[in-house]
C-alpha positions in Angstrom: 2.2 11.4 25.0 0.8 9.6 28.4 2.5 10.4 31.1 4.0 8.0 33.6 5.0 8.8 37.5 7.1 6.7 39.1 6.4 3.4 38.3 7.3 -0.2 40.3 9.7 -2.1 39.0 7.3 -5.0 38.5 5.0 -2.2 36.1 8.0 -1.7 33.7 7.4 -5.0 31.2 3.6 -3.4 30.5 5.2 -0.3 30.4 7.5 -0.7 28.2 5.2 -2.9 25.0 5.9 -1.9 22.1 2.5 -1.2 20.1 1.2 -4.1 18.3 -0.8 -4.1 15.2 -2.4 -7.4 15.1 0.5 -9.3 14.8 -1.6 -12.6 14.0 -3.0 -11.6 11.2 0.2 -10.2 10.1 1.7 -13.5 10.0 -0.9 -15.2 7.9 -0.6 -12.9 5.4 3.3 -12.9 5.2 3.4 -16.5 5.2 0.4 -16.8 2.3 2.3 -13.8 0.3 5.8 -16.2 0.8 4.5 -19.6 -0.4 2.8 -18.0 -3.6 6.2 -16.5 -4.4 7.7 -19.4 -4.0 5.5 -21.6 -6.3 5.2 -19.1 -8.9 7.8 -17.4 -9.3 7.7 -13.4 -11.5 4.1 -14.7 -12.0 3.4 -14.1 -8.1 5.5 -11.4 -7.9 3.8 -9.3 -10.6 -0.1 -10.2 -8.9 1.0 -8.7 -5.5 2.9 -5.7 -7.1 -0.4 -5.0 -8.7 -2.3 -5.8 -5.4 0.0 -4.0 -2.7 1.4 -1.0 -5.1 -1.4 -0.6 -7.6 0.6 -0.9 -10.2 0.6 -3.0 -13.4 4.3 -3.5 -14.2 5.6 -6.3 -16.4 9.7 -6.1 -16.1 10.2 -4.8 -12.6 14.0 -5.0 -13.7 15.6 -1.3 -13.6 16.5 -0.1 -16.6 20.3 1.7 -17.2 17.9 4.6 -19.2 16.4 4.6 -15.9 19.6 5.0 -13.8 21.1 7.6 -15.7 17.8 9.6 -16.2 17.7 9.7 -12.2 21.0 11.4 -12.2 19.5 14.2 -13.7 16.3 14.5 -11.5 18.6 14.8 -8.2 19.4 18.2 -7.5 23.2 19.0 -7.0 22.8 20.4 -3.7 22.0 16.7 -2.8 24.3 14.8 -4.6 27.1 16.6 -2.3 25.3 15.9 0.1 25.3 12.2 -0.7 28.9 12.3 -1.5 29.9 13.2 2.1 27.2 10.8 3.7 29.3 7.8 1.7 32.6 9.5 2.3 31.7 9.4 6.3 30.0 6.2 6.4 32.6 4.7 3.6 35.8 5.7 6.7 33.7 4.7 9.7 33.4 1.1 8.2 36.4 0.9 6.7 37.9 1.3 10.4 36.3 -2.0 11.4 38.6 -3.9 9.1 40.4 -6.4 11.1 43.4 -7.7 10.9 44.1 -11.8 11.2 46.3 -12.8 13.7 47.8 -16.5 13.3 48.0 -17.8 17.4 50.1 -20.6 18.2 47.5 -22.3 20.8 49.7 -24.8 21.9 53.6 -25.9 20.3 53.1 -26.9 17.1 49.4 -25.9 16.5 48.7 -22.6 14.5 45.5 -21.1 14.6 43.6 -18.0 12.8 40.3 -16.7 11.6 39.6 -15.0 7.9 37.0 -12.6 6.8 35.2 -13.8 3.8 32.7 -11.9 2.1 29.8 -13.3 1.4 28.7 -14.0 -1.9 25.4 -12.6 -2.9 23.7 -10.4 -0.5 20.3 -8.6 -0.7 18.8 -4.9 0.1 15.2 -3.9 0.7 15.2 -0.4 0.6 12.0 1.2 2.5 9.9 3.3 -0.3 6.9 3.8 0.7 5.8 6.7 2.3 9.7 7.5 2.2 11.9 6.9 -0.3 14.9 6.1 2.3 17.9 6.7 -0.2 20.1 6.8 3.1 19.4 2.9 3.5 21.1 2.1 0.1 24.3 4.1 1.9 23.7 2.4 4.8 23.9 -1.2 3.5 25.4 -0.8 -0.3 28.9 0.9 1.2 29.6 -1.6 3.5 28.8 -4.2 1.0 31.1 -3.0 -1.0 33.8 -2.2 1.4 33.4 -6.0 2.5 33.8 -7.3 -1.4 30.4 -9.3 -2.2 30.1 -10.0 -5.5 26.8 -9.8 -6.6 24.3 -7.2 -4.7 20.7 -7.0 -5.2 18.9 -4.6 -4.2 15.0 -4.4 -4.6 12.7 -1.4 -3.7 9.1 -0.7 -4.3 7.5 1.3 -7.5 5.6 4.3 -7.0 1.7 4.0 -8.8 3.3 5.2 -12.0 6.2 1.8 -12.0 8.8 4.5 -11.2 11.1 4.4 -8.6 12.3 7.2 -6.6 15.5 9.2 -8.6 17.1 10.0 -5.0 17.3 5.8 -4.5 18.5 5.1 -8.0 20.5 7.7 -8.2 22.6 6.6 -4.4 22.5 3.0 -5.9 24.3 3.8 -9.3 26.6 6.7 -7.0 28.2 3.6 -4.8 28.4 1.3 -8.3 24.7 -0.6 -7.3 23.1 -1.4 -10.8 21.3 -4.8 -10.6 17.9 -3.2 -9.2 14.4 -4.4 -9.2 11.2 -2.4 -8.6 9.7 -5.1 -6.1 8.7 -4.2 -2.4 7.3 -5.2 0.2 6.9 -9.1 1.2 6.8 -10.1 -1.9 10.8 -8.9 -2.6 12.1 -10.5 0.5 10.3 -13.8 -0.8 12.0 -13.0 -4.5 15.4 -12.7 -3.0 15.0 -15.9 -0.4 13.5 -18.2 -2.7 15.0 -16.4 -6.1 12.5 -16.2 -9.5 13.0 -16.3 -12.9 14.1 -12.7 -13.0 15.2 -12.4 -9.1 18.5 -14.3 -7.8 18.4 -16.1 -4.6 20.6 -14.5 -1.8 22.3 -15.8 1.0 21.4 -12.7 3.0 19.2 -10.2 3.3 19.5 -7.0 4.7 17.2 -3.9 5.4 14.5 -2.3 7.7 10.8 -2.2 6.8 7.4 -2.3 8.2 5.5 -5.1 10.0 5.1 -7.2 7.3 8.9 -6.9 5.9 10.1 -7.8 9.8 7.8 -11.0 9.8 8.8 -12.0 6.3 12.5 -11.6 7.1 12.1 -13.7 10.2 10.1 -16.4 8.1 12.7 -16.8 5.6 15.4 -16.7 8.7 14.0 -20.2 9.6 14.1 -21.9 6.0 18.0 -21.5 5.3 18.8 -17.6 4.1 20.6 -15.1 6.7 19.2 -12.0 7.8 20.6 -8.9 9.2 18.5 -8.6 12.2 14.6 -7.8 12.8 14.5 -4.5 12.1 11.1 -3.3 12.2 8.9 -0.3 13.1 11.3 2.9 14.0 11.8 3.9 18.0 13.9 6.0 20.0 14.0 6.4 23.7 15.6 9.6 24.8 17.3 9.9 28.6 17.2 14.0 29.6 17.2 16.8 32.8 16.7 19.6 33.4 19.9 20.9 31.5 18.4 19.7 28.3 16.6 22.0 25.6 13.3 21.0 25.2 12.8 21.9 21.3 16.1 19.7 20.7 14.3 16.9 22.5 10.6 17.4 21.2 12.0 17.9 17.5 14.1 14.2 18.6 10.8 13.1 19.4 8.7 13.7 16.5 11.5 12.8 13.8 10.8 9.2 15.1 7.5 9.7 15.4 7.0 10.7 11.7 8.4 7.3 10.6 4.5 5.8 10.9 2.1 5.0 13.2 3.7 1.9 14.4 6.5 4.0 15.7 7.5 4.4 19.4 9.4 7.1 21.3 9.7 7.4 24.6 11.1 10.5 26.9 12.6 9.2 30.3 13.6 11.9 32.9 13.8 12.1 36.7 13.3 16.0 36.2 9.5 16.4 36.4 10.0 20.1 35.3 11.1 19.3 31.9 7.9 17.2 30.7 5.9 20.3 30.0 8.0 22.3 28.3 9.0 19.2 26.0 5.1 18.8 25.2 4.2 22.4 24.8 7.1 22.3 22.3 5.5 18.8 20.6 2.5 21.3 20.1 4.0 23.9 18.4 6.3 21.8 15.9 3.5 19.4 15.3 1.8 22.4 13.6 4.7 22.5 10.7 5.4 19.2 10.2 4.2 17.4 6.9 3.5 13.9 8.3 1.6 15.3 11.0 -1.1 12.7 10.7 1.2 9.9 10.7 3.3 11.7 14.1 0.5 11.8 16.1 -1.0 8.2 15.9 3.0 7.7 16.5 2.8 9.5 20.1 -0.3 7.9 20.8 1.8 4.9 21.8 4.4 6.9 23.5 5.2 7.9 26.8 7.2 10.2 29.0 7.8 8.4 32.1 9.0 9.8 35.2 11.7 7.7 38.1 13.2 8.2 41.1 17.1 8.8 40.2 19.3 8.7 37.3 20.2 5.1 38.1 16.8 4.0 37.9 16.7 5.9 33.8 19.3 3.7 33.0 18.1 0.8 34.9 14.6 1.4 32.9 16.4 2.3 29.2 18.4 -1.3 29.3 15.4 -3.0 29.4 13.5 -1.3 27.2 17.0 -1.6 24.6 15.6 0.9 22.3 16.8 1.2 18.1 18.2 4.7 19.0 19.1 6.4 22.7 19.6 10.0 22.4 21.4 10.5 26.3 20.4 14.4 26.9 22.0 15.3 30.2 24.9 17.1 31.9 26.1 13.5 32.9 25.7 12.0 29.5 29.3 10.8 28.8 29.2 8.8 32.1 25.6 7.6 31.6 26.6 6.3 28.2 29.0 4.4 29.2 26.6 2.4 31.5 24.2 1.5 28.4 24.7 -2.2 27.8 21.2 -2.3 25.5 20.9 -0.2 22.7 21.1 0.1 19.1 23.2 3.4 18.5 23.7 5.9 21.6 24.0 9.7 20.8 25.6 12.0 23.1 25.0 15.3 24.4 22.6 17.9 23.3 24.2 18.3 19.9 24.2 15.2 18.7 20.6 14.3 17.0 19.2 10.9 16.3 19.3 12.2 12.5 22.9 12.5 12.4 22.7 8.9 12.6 20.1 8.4 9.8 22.1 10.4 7.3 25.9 11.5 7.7 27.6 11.1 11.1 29.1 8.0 9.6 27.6 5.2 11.9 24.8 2.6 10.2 21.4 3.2 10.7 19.9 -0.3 10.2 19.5 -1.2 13.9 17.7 -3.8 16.1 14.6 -3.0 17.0 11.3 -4.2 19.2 14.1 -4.7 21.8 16.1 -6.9 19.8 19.5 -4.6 20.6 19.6 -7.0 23.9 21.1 -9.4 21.7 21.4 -8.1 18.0 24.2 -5.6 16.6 23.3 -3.3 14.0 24.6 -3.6 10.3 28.5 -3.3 10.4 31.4 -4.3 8.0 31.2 -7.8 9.6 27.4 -8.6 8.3 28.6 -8.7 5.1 31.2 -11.3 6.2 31.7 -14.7 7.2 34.4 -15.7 9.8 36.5 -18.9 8.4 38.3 -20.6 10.8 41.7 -22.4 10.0 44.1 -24.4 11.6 47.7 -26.2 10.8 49.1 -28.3 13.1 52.9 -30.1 12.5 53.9 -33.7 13.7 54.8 -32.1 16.9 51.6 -30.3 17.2 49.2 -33.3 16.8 52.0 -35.2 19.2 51.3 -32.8 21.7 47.3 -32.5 21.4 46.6 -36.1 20.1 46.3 -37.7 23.2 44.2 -35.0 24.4 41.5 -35.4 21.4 41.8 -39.4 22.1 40.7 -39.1 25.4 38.0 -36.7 24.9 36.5 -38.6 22.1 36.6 -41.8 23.6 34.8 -40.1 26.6 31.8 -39.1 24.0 32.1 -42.5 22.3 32.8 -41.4 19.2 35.8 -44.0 18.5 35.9 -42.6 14.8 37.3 -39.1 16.2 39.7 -40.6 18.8 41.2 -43.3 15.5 42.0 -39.8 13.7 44.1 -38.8 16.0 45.4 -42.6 16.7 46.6 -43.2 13.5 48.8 -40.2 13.1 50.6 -40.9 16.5 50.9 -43.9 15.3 52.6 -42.7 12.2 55.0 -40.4 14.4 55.9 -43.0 16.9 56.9 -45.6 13.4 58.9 -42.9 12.1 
């Protein structure tokens, strides 16, 4: 990690880049990828499978064999575990049911908003370098707590047209059963365009690399919803000298691990702390798998050192980082000063993992300091807000004049007659 001293304010926005990997040539390669799936359909989809995945497949549909010989290859220990990941994440959604309220906004005019659940949804499940079954909890319970009808979800095959038991095995666990083994850009063109296999959505949901993030926000300007941008994984991490320096190096590099695109940052006005925190990045470097991958990850990472604690949070909202682990003996009162963030954690205890797996909050967060303005996944992205309103004789009596004199002041005479002609009515009556 490169350490930073007590940087200016006016140093922060170079500071603070996230790493970028050519983002250009990203670009033209999502948007070449998109067209071609859009003009050919399975035909497309089955050349970049082959191209991206290096593998052959021709029905990238899963099979029920499939699903129920996945069940068998997940070890029990793990489906409980599973079990009590949905059962968390299944009450902490439920929670953000809401309830309507009919408001009377002035005599006579009644007023209130209905959750609808939107019709056909989509989920890219990451499967890669990991096979992220948590994302099919993450996205396929709330999807089914909000009521869409149809869910799709579409993950990548391994080099042998298999997908990962752990993912099907989640998907069929939380009733998920119309799955194709399609990743990449190619899947979140299948879904936005639909093929002759693949159904068009009206939104798609689910993190991925570079390339997923561009396509998603591609398809976001030609008429399908997304979630958010959700790209590359990050987590910024506020701490003192009360913190424990293998908690916050093991925080570290289980963002790190994500891929080399990855950013975390450490953010302290404790000096003291920074060497302890790297001499433990050392050690647990050592034993970790992805090791590789980690440390091209901390190349782009930092541990930068301010003035006071004001000047950590000051620094961390504009940053907005995916995940903000808060790591001091003020951290309750810090947190509640965070206005830009994805999901906050709390205290020494609570991990970023907890998060990612079973605390019962979502995982699919803003990211590349998209949190300044996105949300992540909640019950409500499956939803759409319908507004209705009935108004009485005495109702449009009392706001008729109102909308005649506003529309009249747009010239829109068309709007003001609509109102006319029912005071009309009333005053003939």
């Amino acid at each position: 990690m490169k350490i930073i001293k007590y940087p200016e304010r006016k140093e922060w926005i170079d500071i603070l880049k996230r790493p970028s990997l050519g983002d250009e040539l990203v670009n033209e390669n999502v948007l070449e990828v998109l067209n071609e799936v859009r003009k050919k359909g399975d035909l497309a989809i089955k050349h970049f499978t082959q191209k991206f995945d290096k593998v052959d497949l021709q029905n990238f549909v899963v099979s029920k064999a499939e699903l129920d010989e996945a069940s068998d290859l997940v070890d029990s220990t793990l489906k409980k575990c599973i079990e009590i990941a949905r059962q968390n994440i299944e009450k902490f959604h439920s929670s953000q049911n809401s309830v309507r309220k009919v408001v009377e906004t002035t005599p006579g005019v009644f007023c209130w908003q209905k959750s609808v659940a939107i019709d056909t949804v989509g989920l890219y499940i990451p499967g890669g370098t990991a096979p992220l079954f948590s994302t099919v909890l993450m996205l396929g319970v709330p999807a089914k707590l909000a009521g869409c009808k149809r869910i799709v979800l579409c993950t990548p095959p391994n080099k042998e047209g298999k997908v990962h038991p752990a993912i099907l095995y989640t998907a069929k666990a939380i009733g998920l059963t119309e799955i194709y083994k399609v990743g990449g850009i190619q899947s979140i063109g299948a879904m936005a365009f639909g093929t002759e296999t693949i159904p068009k959505v009206a939104k798609i949901f689910g993190p991925g690399n570079l390339y997923v993030t561009a396509a998603k926000q591609m398809i976001g300007m030609q008429g399908v919803a997304i979630d958010m941008p959700a790209g590359p994984s990050e987590v910024a991490i506020l701490a003192d000298k009360t913190c424990n320096p293998a908690f916050i190096a093991a925080d570290l590099l289980s963002q790190a691990e994500h891929g080399p695109d990855s950013q975390v940052l450490l953010i302290t006005c404790e000096e003291s702390i920074i060497a302890p925190v790297q001499e433990q990045l050392d050690l647990q470097l050592q034993n970790l798998p992805r090791k590789d991958i980690a440390i091209k990850a901390l190349e782009n990472s930092k541990a930068i050192i301010v003035k006071s604690i004001s000047e950590m949070l000051e620094i961390v909202n504009e940053y907005a980082p995916e995940h903000l682990i808060i790591a001091t003996d003020q951290a309750m009162e810090m947190a509640e000063q965070v206005s830009n963030a994805g999901s906050v954690f709390i205290g020494n205890y609570s991990p970023e993992s907890a998060g990612d797996y079973a605390s019962g909050t979502n995982h699919a967060l803003p990211t590349a300091g998209y949190a300044k303005g996105y949300s992540g996944v909640n019950l409500d992205s499956f939803m759409k807000k319908i507004s209705f309103q009935q108004i009485s004789k005495y109702g449009i009596f009392n706001i008729g004049p109102i909308i005649e004199k506003m529309a009249e002041a747009e010239d829109l005479l068309g709007h003001k007659y609509a109102a006319t002609v029912r005071l009309k009515s009333i005053a003939n009556d």
